[in-house]
C-alpha positions in Angstrom: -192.4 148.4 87.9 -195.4 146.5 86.5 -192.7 144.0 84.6 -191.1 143.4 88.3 -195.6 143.0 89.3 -196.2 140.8 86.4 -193.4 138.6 87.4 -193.9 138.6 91.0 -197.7 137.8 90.1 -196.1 134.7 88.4 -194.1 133.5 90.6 -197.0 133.4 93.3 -199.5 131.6 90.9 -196.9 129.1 90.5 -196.6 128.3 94.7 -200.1 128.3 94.6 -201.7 126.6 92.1 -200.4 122.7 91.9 -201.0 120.9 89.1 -200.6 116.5 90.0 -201.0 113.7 88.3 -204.4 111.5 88.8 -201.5 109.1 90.4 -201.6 111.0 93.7 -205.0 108.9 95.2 -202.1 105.9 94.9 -203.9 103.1 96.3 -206.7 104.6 96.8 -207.3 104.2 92.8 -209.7 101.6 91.3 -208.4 101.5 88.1 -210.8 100.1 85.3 -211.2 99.5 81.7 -207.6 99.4 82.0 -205.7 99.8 77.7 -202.3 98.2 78.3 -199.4 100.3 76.3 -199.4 99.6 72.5 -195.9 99.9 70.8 -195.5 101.9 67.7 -192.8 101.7 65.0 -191.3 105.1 64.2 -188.6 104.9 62.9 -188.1 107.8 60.9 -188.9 109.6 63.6 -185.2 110.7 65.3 -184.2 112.0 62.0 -187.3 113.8 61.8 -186.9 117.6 63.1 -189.5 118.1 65.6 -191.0 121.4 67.1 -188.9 121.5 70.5 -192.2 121.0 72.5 -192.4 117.2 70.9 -188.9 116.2 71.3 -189.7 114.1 74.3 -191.5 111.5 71.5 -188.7 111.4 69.3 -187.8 107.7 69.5 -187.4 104.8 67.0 -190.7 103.6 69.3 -193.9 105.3 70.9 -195.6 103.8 73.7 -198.9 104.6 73.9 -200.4 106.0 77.6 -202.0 103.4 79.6 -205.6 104.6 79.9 -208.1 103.6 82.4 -211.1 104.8 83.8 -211.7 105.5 87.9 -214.3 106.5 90.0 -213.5 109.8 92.1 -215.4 111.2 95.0 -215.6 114.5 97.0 -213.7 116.4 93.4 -214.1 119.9 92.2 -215.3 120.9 88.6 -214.0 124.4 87.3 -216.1 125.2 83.9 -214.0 128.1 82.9 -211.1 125.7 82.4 -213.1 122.7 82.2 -210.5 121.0 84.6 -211.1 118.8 88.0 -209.4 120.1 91.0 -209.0 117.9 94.6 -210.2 118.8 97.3 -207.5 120.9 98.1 -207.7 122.6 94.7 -204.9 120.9 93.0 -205.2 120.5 89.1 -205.8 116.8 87.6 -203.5 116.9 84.8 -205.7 114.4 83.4 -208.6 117.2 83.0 -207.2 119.1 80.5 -205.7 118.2 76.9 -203.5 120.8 76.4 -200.4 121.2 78.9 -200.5 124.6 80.0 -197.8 126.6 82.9 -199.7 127.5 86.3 -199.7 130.9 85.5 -202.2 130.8 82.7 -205.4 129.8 85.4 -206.8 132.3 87.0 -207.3 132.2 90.8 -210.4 133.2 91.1 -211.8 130.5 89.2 -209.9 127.6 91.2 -210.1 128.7 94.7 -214.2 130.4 94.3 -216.1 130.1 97.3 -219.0 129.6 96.0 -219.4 126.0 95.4 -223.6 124.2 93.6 -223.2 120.6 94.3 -223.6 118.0 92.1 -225.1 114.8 93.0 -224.9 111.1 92.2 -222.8 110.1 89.4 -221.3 112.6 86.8 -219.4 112.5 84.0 -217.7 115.4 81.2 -217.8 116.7 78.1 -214.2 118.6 78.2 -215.0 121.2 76.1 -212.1 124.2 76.8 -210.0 123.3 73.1 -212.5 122.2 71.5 -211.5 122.6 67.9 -212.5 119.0 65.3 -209.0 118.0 66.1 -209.5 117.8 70.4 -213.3 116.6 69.9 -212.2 113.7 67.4 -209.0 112.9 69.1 -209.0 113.5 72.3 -212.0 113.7 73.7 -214.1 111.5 71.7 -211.4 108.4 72.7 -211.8 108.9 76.1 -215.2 109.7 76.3 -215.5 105.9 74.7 -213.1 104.8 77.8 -215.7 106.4 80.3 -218.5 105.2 79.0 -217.5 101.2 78.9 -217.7 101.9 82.7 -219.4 99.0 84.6 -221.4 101.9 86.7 -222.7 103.3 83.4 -223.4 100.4 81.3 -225.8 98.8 84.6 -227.8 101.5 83.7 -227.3 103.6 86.5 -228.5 107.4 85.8 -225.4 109.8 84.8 -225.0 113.4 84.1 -223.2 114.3 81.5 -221.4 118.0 82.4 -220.6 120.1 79.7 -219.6 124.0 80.3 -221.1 125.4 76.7 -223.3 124.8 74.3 -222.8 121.5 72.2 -221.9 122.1 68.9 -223.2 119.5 66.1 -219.9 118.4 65.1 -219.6 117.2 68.8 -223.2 116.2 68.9 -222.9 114.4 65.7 -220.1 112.2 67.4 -221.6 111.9 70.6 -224.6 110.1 69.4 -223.2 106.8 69.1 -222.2 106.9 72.9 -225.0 108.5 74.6 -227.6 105.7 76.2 -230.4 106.6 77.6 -229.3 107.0 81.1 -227.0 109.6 80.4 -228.8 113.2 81.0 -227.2 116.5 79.5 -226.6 118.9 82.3 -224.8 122.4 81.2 -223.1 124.2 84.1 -222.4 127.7 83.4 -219.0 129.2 82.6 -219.3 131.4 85.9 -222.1 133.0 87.0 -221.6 137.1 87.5 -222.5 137.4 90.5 -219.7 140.0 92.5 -217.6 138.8 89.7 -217.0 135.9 91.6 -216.4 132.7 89.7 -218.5 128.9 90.3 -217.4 125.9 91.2 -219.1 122.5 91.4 -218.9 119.9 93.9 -219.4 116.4 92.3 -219.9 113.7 94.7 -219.1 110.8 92.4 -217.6 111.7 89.2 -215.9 108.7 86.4 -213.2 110.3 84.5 -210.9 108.3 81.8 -207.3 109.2 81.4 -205.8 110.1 78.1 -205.4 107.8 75.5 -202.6 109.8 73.5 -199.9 112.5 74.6 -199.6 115.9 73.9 -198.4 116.5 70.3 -199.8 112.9 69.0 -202.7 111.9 67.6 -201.3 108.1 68.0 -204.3 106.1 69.6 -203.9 102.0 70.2 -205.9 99.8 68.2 -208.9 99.6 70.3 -209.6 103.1 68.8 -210.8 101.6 65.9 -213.9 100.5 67.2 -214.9 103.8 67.8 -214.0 105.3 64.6 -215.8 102.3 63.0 -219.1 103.3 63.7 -219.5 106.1 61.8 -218.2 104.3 58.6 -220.4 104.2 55.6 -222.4 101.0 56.0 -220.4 99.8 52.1 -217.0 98.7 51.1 -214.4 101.5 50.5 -214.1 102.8 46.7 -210.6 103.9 47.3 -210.7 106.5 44.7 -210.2 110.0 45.9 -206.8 111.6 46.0 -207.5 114.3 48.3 -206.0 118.6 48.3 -207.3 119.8 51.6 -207.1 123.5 51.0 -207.1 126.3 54.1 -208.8 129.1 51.7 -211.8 129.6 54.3 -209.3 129.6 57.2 -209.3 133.0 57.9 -205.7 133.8 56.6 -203.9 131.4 58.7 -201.3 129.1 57.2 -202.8 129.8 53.7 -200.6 128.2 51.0 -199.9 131.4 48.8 -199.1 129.8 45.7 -202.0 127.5 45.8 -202.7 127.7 42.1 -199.4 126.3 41.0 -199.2 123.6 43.6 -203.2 122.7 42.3 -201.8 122.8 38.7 -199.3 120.3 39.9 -201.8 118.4 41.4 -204.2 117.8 38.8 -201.5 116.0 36.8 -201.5 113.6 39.6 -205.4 113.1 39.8 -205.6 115.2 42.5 -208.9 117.4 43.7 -208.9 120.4 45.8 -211.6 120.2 49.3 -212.5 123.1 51.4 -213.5 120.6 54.5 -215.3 124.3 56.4 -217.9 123.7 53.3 -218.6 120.2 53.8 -220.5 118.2 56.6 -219.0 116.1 59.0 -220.7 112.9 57.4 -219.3 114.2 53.7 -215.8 115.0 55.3 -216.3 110.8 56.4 -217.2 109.7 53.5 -214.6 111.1 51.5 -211.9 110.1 53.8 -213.0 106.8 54.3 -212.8 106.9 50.3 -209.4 108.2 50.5 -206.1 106.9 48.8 -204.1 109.4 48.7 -204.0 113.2 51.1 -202.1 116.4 50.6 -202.8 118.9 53.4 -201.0 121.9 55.1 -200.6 120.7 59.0 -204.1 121.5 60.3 -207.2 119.8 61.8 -208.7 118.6 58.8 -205.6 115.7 59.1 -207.9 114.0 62.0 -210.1 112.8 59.1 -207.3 110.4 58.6 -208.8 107.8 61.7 -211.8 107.4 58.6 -209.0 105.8 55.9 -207.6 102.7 55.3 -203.9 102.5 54.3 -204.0 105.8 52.7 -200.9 107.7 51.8 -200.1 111.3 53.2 -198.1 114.3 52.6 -198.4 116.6 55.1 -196.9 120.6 54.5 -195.7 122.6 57.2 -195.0 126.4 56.6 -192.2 126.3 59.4 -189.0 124.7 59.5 -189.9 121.8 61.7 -192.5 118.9 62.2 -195.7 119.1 64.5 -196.2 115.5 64.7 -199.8 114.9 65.7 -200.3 113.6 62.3 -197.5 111.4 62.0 -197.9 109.4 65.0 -201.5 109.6 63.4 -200.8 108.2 60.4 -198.1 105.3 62.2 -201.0 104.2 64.5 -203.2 103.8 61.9 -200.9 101.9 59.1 -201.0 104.8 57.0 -197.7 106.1 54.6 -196.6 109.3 55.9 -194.1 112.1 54.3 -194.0 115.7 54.9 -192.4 118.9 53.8 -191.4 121.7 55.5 -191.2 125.6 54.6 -188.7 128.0 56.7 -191.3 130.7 57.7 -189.9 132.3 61.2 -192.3 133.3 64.6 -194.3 136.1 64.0 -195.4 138.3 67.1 -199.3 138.0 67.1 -199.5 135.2 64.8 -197.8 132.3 66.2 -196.8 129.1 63.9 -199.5 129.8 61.7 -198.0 131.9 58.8 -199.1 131.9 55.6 -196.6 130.7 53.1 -195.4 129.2 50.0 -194.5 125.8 49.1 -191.2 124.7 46.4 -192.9 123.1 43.9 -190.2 121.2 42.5 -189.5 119.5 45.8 -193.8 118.8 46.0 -193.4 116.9 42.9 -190.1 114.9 44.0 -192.2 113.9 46.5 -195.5 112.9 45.3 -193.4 110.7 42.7 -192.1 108.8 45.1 -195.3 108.5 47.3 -197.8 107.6 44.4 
């Protein structure tokens, strides 16, 4: 009986809750700052085998999104999900980087009656997936996008929305972008009042689409000048060859036989980095030092926007290829190869198995790359 609930439950949340594209205000939009599409050479990618969810990319060519930036008036801010809704409570798709099914909002938080207005101009600090990978990647690019706004570089007095507390890896980035004009103003998750959830009415907010898809990190080349200014103020040494190791990452795609791949290593020059000990400006300056990188598939890999025609090999405990750092490493001129492991799904734990890597194969490999 509660399987039959759970199921009905679903199927109601799904004729509820809409979730459209930006593209619905048609002609209505004033599109700005407009990034025309940037191809991409992949070729190895249809040969690659890529996690089902990121077969859609799987082309000799990517396209980059065109982004732009609009002004939208009369729309709905949901902290909880840090999404924007219309004002008939559909989803902008737009609002949120990762694609998620209707079923996994809440009602409550989308269709709350009780509303705090928000006047004058506003823009957001998306801050729901918030890991270094979303805050480098996704929302720092657009972010960039929004702020090259005409409205916002005229001076014009802005609140910048954010649902949490900033952390100082996104403060740290968000330095270089925040003029005076633009005043932090934290919205609570929800306020407990009746258990009943808040809303906020913005009266004129500027939002930026993506400059990337789902499951790629591929950015067009205007990205650059974003990434740029946190470079060391010095020309690159090119010196490190890089191990990024997962040790402090709380037992989650640990390589188990890390000693014998790092004996491997060393032969090759390589040195081991924990990046959870280091500080975002060290994690810079070693990338932007980098020449060659080793890494099991994890955030740490968005370091790469710091190098300069750096090589990569990228390991994978599963049978397949998550390709955020691929399309990374194209858009950026990098050398890319990868290896994959044949760990299976494991209930509770996801993709993110702890495994062991064939050695042999790891040293086929970085013979050929370095």
């Amino acid at each position: 009986m509660q399987k039959i609930l759970r199921k009905l439950w679903t199927l109601l949340k799904r004729l509820v809750i809409k979730i459209v594209s930006i593209e619905i205000y048609g002609d209505n939009l004033n599109k700005v700052n407009v990034i025309a599409p940037e191809i991409i050479l992949t070729p190895e990618a249809p040969s690659m085998v890529f996690i089902d969810e990121a077969k859609f990319l799987q082309a000799e060519t990517y396209t980059t999104p065109c982004a732009y930036t609009v002004l939208l008036e009369g729309v709905f801010y949901c902290p909880q999900y840090s999404v924007i809704l219309t004002k008939e409570r559909q989803i902008l798709s737009e609002s949120f980087n990762v694609a998620k099914p209707p079923e996994e909002f809440a009602l409550k938080y989308l269709f709350s009656p009780k509303i705090e207005k928000v006047t004058g101009y506003s823009i957001i600090w998306h801050q729901t997936t918030n890991n270094y990978y979303h805050t480098l990647i996704d929302n720092l690019s657009r972010f960039y996008l929004t702020c090259q706004h005409h409205i916002i570089q005229q001076g014009t007095e802005i609140k910048l929305l954010h649902s949490r507390h900033i952390s100082a890896v996104e403060e740290f980035y968000l330095s270089k972008f925040l003029q005076p004009n633009i005043k932090k103003h934290c919205v609570n998750n929800h306020k407990r009042d009746n258990n009943i959830a808040q809303l906020f009415y913005l009266e004129k907010l500027i939002i930026s689409t993506f400059l990337n898809y789902n499951f790629s990190a591929a950015l067009p080349s205007v990205c650059r000048q974003i990434f740029s200014r946190y470079y060391p103020s010095r020309l690159r040494a090119r010196k490190h060859r890089i191990f990024i190791s997962r040790a402090e990452s709380y037992n989650n795609r640990n390589i188990i036989n890390e000693a014998e791949l790092l004996e491997l290593l060393n032969k090759f020059g390589f040195k081991k980095y924990i990046l959870e000990k280091m500080s975002v400006t060290e994690q810079i300056e070693l990338f932007y030092d980098a020449e060659v990188v080793v890494a099991p598939h994890g955030a740490g890999l968005s370091n790469l926007v710091f190098s300069e025609n750096v090589k990569v090999l990228e390991l994978f405990p599963y049978p397949f290829v998550v390709p955020y750092f691929y399309y990374l490493a194209k858009s950026m001129g990098h050398t890319y190869d990868y290896w994959c492991g044949n760990c299976q799904y494991t209930p509770g734990k996801g993709w993110n198995n702890n495994f062991s890597v064939d050695i042999s194969k790891i040293h086929e490999l970085l013979q050929a790359l370095v």
